[in-house]
Each structure stands twice: as C-alpha cells, then as structure tokens.
C-alpha positions as CSV (number, residue, x, y, z in Angstrom):
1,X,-36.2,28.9,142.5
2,X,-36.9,28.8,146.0
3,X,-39.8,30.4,147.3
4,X,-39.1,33.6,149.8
5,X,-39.6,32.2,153.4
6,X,-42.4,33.3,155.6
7,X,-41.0,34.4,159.0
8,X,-42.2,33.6,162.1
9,X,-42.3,35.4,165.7
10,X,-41.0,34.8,168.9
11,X,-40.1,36.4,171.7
12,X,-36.5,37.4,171.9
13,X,-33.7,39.2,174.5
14,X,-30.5,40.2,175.1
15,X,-30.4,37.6,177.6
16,X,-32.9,35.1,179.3
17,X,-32.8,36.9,182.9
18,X,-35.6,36.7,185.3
19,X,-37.7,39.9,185.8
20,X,-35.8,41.1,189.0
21,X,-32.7,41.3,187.0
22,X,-33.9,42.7,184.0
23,X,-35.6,45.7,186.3
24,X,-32.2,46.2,188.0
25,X,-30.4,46.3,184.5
26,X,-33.0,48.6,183.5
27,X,-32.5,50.6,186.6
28,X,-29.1,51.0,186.2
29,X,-29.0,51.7,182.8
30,X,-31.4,55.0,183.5
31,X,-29.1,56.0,186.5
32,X,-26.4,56.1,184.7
33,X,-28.0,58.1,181.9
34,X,-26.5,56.3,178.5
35,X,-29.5,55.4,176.5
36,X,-32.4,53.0,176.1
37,X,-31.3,49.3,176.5
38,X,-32.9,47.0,174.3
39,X,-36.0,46.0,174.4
40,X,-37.6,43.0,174.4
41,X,-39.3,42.3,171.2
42,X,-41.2,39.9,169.2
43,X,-38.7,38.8,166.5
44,X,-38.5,36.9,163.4
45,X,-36.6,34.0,162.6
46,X,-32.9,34.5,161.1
47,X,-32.9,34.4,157.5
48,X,-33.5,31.4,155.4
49,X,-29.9,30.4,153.8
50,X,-29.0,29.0,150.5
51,X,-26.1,28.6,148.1
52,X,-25.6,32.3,145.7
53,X,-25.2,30.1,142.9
54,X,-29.1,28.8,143.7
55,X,-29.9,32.7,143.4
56,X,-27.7,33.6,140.1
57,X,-24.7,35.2,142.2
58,X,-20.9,33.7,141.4
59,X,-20.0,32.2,144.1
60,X,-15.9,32.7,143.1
61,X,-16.6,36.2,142.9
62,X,-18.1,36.6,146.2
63,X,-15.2,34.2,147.5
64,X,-12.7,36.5,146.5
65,X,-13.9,39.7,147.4
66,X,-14.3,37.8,151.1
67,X,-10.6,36.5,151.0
68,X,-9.6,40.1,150.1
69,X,-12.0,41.3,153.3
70,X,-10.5,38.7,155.3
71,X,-7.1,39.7,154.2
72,X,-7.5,43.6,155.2
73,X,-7.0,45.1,151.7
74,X,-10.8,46.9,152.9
75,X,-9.8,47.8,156.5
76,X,-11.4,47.1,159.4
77,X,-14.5,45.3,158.6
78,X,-16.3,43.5,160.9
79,X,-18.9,41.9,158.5
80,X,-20.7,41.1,155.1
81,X,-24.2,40.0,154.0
82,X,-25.7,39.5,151.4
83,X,-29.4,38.9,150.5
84,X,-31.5,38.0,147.7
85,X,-34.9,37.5,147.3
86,X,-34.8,37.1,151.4
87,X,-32.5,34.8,151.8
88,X,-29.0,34.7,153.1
89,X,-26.5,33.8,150.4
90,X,-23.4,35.3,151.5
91,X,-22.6,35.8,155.6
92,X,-19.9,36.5,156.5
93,X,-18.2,37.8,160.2
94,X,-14.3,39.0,160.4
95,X,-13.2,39.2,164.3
96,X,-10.9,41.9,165.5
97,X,-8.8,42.3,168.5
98,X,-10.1,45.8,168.8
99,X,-8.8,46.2,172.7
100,X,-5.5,45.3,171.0
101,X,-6.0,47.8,168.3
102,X,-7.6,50.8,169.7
103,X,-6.5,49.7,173.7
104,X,-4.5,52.9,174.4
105,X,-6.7,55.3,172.8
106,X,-9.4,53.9,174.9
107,X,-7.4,55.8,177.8
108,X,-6.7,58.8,176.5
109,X,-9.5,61.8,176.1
110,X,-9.4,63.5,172.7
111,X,-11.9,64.3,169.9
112,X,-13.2,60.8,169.7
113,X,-13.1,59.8,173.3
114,X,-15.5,62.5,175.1
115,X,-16.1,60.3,177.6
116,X,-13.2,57.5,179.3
117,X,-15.7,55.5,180.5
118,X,-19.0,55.8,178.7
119,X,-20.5,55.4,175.6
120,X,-18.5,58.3,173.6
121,X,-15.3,56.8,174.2
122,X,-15.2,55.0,170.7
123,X,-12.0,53.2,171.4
124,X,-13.5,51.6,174.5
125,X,-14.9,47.6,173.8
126,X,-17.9,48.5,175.9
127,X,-19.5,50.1,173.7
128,X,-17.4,49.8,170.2
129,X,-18.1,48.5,167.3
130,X,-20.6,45.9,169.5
131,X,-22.8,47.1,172.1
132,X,-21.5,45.2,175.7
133,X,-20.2,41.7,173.5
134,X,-23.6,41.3,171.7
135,X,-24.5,40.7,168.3
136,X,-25.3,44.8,168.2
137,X,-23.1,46.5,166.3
138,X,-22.8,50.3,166.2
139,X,-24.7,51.8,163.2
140,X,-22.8,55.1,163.7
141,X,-24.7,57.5,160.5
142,X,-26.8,54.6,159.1
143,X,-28.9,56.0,162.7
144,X,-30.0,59.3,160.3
145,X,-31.9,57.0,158.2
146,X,-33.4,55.0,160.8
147,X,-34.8,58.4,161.8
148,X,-35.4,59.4,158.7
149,X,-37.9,55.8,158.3
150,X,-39.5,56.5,161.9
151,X,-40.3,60.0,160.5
152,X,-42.5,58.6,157.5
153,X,-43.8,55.8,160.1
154,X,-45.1,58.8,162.2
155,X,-46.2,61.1,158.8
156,X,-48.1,57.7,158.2
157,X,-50.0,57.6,161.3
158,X,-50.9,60.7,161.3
159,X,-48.7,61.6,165.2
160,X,-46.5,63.5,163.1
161,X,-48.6,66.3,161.9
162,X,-46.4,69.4,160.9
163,X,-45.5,69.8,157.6
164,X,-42.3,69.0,156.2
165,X,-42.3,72.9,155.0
166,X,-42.8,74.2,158.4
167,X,-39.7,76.2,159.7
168,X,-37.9,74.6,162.5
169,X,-37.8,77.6,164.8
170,X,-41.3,77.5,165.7
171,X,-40.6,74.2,167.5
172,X,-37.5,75.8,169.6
173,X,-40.3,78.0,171.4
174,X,-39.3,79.5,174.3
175,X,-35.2,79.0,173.7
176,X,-33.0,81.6,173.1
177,X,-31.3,80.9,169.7
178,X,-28.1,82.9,168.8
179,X,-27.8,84.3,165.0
180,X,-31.0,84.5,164.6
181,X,-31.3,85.8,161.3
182,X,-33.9,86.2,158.2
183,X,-32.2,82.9,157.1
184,X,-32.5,81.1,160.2
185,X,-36.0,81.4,160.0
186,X,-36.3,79.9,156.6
187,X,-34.7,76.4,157.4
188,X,-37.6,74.1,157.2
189,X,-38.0,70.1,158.2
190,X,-37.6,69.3,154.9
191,X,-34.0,71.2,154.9
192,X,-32.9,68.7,157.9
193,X,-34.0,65.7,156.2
194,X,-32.0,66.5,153.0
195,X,-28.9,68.3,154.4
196,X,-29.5,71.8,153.1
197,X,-30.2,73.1,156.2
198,X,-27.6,76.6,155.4
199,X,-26.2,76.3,158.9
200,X,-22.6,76.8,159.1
201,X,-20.7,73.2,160.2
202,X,-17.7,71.7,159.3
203,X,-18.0,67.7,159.0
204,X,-15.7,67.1,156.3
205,X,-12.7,67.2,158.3
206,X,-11.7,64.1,159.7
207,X,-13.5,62.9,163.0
208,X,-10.2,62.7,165.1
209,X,-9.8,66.4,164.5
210,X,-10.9,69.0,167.3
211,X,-12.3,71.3,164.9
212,X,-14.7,68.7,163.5
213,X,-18.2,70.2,164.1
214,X,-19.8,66.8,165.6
215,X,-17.2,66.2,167.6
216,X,-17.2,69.9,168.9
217,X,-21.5,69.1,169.4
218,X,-21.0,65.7,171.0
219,X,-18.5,67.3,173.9
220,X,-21.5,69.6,175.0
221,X,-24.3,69.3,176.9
222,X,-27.1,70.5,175.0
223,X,-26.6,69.2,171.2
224,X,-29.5,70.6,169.7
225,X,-29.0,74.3,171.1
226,X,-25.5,73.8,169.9
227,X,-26.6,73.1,166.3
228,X,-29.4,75.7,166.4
229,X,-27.2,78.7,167.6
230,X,-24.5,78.0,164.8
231,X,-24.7,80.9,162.1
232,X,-25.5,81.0,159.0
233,X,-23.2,79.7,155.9
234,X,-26.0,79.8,153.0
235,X,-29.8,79.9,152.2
236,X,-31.6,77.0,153.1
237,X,-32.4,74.3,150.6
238,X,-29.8,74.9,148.1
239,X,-26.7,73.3,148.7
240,X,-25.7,70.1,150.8
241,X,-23.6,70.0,153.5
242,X,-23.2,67.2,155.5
243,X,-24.3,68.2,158.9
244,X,-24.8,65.2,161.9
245,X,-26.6,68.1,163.8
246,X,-29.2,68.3,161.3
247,X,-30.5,65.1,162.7
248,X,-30.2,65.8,166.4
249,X,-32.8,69.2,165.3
250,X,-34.9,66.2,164.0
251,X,-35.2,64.6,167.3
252,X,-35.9,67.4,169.3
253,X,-38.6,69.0,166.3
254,X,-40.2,64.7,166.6
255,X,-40.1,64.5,170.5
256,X,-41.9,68.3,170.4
257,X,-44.5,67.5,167.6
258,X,-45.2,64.1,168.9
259,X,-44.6,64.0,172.5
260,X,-42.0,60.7,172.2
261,X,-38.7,60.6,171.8
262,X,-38.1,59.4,168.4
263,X,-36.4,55.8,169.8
264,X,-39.3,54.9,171.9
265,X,-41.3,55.6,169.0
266,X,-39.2,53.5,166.8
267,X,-39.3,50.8,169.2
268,X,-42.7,50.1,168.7
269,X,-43.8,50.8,164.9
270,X,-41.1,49.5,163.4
271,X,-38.0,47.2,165.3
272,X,-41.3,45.3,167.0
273,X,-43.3,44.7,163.7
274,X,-39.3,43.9,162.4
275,X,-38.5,41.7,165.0
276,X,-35.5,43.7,165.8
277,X,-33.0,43.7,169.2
278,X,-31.9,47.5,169.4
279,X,-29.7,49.5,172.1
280,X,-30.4,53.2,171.3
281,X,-27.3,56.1,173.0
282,X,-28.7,59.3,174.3
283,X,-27.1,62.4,174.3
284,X,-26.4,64.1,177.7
285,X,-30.0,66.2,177.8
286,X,-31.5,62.6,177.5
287,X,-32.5,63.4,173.6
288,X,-32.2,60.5,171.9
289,X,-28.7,60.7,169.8
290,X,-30.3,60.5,166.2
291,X,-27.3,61.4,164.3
292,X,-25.5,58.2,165.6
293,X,-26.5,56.6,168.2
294,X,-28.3,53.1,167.5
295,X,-27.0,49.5,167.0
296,X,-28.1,46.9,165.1
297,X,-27.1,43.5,164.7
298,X,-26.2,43.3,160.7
299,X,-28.9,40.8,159.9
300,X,-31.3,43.0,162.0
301,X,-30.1,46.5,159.8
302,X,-30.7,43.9,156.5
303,X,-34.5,43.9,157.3
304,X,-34.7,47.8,156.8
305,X,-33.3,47.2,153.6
306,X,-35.4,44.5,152.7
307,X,-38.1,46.5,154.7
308,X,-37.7,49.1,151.6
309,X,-37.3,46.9,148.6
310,X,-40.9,45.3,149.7
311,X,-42.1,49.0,149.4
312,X,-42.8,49.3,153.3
313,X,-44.4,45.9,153.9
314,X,-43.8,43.7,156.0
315,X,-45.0,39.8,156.7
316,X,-48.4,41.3,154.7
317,X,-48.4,44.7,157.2
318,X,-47.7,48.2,155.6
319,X,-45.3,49.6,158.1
320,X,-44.3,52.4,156.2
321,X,-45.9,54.2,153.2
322,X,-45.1,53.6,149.6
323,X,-45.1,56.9,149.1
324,X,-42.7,58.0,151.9
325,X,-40.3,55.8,150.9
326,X,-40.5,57.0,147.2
327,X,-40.2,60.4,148.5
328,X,-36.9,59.6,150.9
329,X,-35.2,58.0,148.0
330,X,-36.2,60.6,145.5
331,X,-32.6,62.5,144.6
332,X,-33.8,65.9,146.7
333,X,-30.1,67.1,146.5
334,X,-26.7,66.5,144.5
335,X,-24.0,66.0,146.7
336,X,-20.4,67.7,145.5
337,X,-17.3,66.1,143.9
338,X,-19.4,63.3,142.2
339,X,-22.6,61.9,140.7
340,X,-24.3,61.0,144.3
341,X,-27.5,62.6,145.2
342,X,-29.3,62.6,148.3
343,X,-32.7,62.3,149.7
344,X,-34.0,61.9,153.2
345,X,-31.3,60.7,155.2
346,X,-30.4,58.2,152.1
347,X,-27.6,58.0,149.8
348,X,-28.5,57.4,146.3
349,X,-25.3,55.9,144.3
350,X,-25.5,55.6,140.6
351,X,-25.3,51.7,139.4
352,X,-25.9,52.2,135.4
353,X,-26.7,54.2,132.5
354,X,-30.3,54.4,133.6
355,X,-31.3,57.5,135.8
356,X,-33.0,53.8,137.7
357,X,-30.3,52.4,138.2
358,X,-29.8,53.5,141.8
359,X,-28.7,51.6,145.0
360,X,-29.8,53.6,147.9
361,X,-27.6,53.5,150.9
362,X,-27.5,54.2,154.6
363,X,-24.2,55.2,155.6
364,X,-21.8,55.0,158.9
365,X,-18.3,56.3,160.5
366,X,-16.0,53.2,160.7
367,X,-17.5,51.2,157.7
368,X,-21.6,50.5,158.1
369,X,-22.7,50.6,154.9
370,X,-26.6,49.3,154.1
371,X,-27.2,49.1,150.2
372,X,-30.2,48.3,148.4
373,X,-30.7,47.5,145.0
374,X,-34.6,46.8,144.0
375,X,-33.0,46.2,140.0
376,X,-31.5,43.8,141.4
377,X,-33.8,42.0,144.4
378,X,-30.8,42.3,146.5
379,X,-29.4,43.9,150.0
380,X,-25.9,44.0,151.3
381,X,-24.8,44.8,155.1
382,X,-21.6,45.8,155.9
383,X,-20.0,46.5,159.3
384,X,-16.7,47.7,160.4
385,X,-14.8,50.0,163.2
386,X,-12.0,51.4,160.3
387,X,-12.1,55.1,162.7
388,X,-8.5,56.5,162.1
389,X,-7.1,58.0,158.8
390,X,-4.8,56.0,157.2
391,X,-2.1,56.6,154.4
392,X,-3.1,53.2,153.0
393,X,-5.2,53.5,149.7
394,X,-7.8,51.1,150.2
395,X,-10.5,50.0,147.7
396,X,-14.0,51.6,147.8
397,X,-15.6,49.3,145.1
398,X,-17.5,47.1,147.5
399,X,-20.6,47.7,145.8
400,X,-19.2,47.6,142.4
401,X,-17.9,43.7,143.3
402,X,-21.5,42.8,144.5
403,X,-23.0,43.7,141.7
404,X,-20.6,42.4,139.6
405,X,-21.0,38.9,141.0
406,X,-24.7,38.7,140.4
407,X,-27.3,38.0,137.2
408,X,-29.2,41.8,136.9
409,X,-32.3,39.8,135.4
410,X,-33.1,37.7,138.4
411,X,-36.9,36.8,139.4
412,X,-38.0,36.2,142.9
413,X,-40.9,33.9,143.7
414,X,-42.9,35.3,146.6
C-alpha cells in the first residue's frame, strides 16, 4: 500500500493582495465588528489522492451513496470526503443555487435572520454556507469542538490554568448574575464541556422557532450574561441538555483565564501548525462566537480529524495531548432517546458490538458532520446548509454507508 504522504508548508491566503489592501480589508472588517478574517497561515499541501479501491473501500458503494447525495435523497449537502490513512479517496462537491433557495428569506428578519445584512442573516450568500465565495464553509456546532481542542491545547501549555472542577462564577467577577442560586454556584468547567451544565434552555426546538433558546441568545447583545442569568432546570453534572450557550460561557471563562480570546489563540497553536485558512464570527460584545461561529474549508475540518486519530500529532509535533484527547472522547454523559454519549464537545456514536467501536463526531446546524473512526484509519467530512424543517423523511445512515463500504482490518504504512 501506499505510504502516508509527508506534507509540506507554504504560505497561503484568501487572496494574493498587496499589503495596503490586506490592511484596508483588515480595517474594515474591525469597523464593521463581524469577526476575525482569516489569517494568513503557513499551510500544508492538499491531500495526496488515490483510488478507494487502492485503500480497501468499494468504490460502487461509495458511487452510489454519492449519486443518491447528488440526487437530494440526503438534503442539502454541500460536500463529502473521505480519508484513509491520509489520503483523499472520495471528494466530492454538490453546488447549490442557495440565493435561489433561501433568496427571500435572506430579506425578511425572523429567528434565523437577526441581522439583514450581517453575518446572522443565515439565508444571506455572504456569509452562508461559504464565507464571501471562498472555499470556507460554515462549521455551524462542529465550532464547540474546535473550542473544546483549543481548550486541551491551552490545558497543555500550561496558559490555561484553572481546573476543569473550578465553578464558573468565580470567573463572572464583578457581573451581576440573576438566579443566583446554591446550584448556580455548583456548575463547574467541566459541566460546560459536557453539556450538564443544569441551566434551564430550550435547544431542542427547531432553530426557525422564536422560542428556541440560541436564537433568543444570538438576538442580544451580551450572550454570555444571557446564558449565565438563565435559572436553574437541574443539578449540575447529571443530565445533558444540549445548550449552545454553554460554549459561549467557555469563551468568556478562556478569554478571563488566559487573557486571549479563544480564536486568536486557536489561530496560532493549532490552524498555523495545521496549515489551516479560518474566518472566525464574533458575537456583538466582540466575544468570539464559540458555539458557532468558525468556517472551515472541508479538507481544512478533515485535518482535526486526522489531527485526532494521530493522537494529537502532527507532521512529528504534539499539538495536543494524548491525554486530552482521550479525556474529550471519553463517554462523560449519555445523551437521551438513544445509545449516543458525549464527551467534551464530541459526539460519540456507537459503530459495533464493542464498547470500542466508537466514531467520534463533531456536529453542525444545516449538515456539518466530522466523523472519525481510529478502528477503521478513516475520517469523513460532510458539509451542507439543509436549515429548514422538512416533511420529507430523509435518510440519516451516512455513517452507516461509509462504513459499510470499507475493509475494518485495513493497515496504514506511515
């Protein structure tokens, strides 16, 4: 079999400008108060590509589950990858006329359009599914585990020095926080990285309803005092509820502990050792939007995968810790209605009979799915911008067909 190719570095952009216009676009984008643009970094070569029958994958199978893509029996989707042992063996890209689609929605405000003309309009082409007609895609809730890695990068260097134990109300010093309670005072770090924070939120409604809790904490100002003053729905660290403002609590307690904002520090300790291109939202406060905010291109999000089946290495460099990545895909929580579990801002999905057999997953609104499956040597991108319900059943077996296409006892050569 092939050998896993060594990457290379080179320095990359969103565009080859000269320095004056790059400082203007720079300029503006801070003026008008929507986010980090992306930095220039030093990136890797694409991924080496081969034929998935060269790496023990059907190639009929993966055929047909892409005609059935390109057909629309899975929605919206924007793309599909598929890596083994590094290398590209399935790549896929399905182009929408999204301003056809989602064009009158774009001009209308409602629950998921805060904002006609920004960022938080996500029916406007600006900014959704690709960041300004680049290769960036929106990552929507994979974001929570991006923060979730720059955590454990942090942990690892020793910037991020309070405990994971350590209640969160010590870091909201000097705010006012409303139901305040005996409770309140209990939820730790560790409860925001695994979703049992107790807070009272209602995310399981659909995200084009009013009443939807992040929808309600993306149309204020200040997200994290509107997560913090919500009351109390349970004792901390025993049940999960899925809560998007657990993660913006996670950027203010990083940016107070370490004195960065959690994208800046991402920026350079992991998408620069990553090679990765990266435009990062903020919220209206200027806190970085943690809980959904990045974009990735999909064979950019494919190296955090394959940035955790190498057990944090990267090109030779330890980027993040073995042991923090064991720890985030440990199953800290069962999720309800179904076998999942959770750990720190992952998705663990049973594959097998095994309690190992476990893709972990990174998870997005509209259809970003990341899963990785170290049984198996392999990581799969989705993207998509599926955003409105829909009467149609549609398949959710995606995972189910990759694996089904490919040999479980497959050896990489390093």
């Amino acid at each position: 079999m092939k050998k896993r190719a060594v990457h290379s570095s080179s320095e990359i952009g969103l565009a080859r400008k000269s320095a004056s216009a790059a400082a203007l676009v720079l300029f503006v984008q801070s003026c008008l108060g929507i986010g980090a643009i992306a930095q220039e970094q030093a990136a890797t070569k694409d991924w080496p590509k081969a034929a998935s029958k060269e790496f023990s994958i059907d190639p009929a199978k993966l055929a047909a589950f892409d005609a059935d893509l390109a057909g629309g029996k899975y929605g919206l989707v924007d793309s599909m990858l598929v890596l083994r042992c590094g290398t590209a063996v399935y790549d896929k890209s399905y182009p929408h006329d999204y301003g056809q689609i989602y064009g009158e929605r774009a001009k209308k405000e409602g629950p998921l359009n805060h904002d006609l003309h920004g960022p938080y309009n996500y029916f406007s082409t600006e900014f959704h599914p690709f960041y300004r007609g680049s290769e960036m895609h929106t990552m929507q809730s994979v974001s929570k585990t991006v923060t979730s890695i720059t955590f454990g990068i942090a942990r690892m260097r020793n910037e991020f020095t309070a405990s994971l134990d350590a209640p969160i109300v010590q870091f909201f010093g000097g705010r006012k926080i409303a139901n305040l309670d005996d409770r309140k005072k209990r939820i730790t770090v560790r409860n925001l990285l695994t979703m049992t924070a107790g807070l009272e939120w209602h995310e399981d409604l659909p995200y084009d309803d009013p009443k939807n809790s992040a929808d309600v904490m993306e149309a204020s100002h200040d997200w994290a005092q509107y997560v913090i003053d919500q009351p109390m729905a349970a004792e901390p660290g025993k049940t999960f509820v899925y809560n998007s403002g657990a993660t913006i609590l996670l950027a203010q307690i990083f940016k107070k502990v370490t004195g960065k904002n959690i994208d800046d520090y991402a920026a350079e300790h992991l998408f620069k050792p990553l090679g990765m291109r990266y435009y990062w939202k903020h919220s209206p406060t200027g806190l970085p939007d943690a809980e959904g905010g990045l974009y990735l291109s999909a064979h950019d999000l494919a190296k955090i995968g394959q940035l955790f089946l190498k057990d944090g290495m990267w090109q030779g460099k330890e980027v993040v810790s073995s042991a923090w990545i064991k720890d985030s895909v440990a199953p800290h929580v069962a999720v309800p209605g179904g076998d999942w579990k959770y750990g720190y801002q992952w998705w663990l999905q049973p594959i097998g009979s095994s309690p190992a057999d476990v893709a972990w997953a990174a998870r997005g609104f509209g259809g970003q799915q990341l899963f990785v499956l170290p049984q198996y040597d392999i990581v799969t991108v989705f993207t998509g911008w599926d955003i409105l319900p829909s009467d149609e059943k549609r398949p959710h077996d995606s995972l189910a067909r990759i694996i089904d296409s490919a040999n479980r006892f497959f050896g990489c050569t390093e």
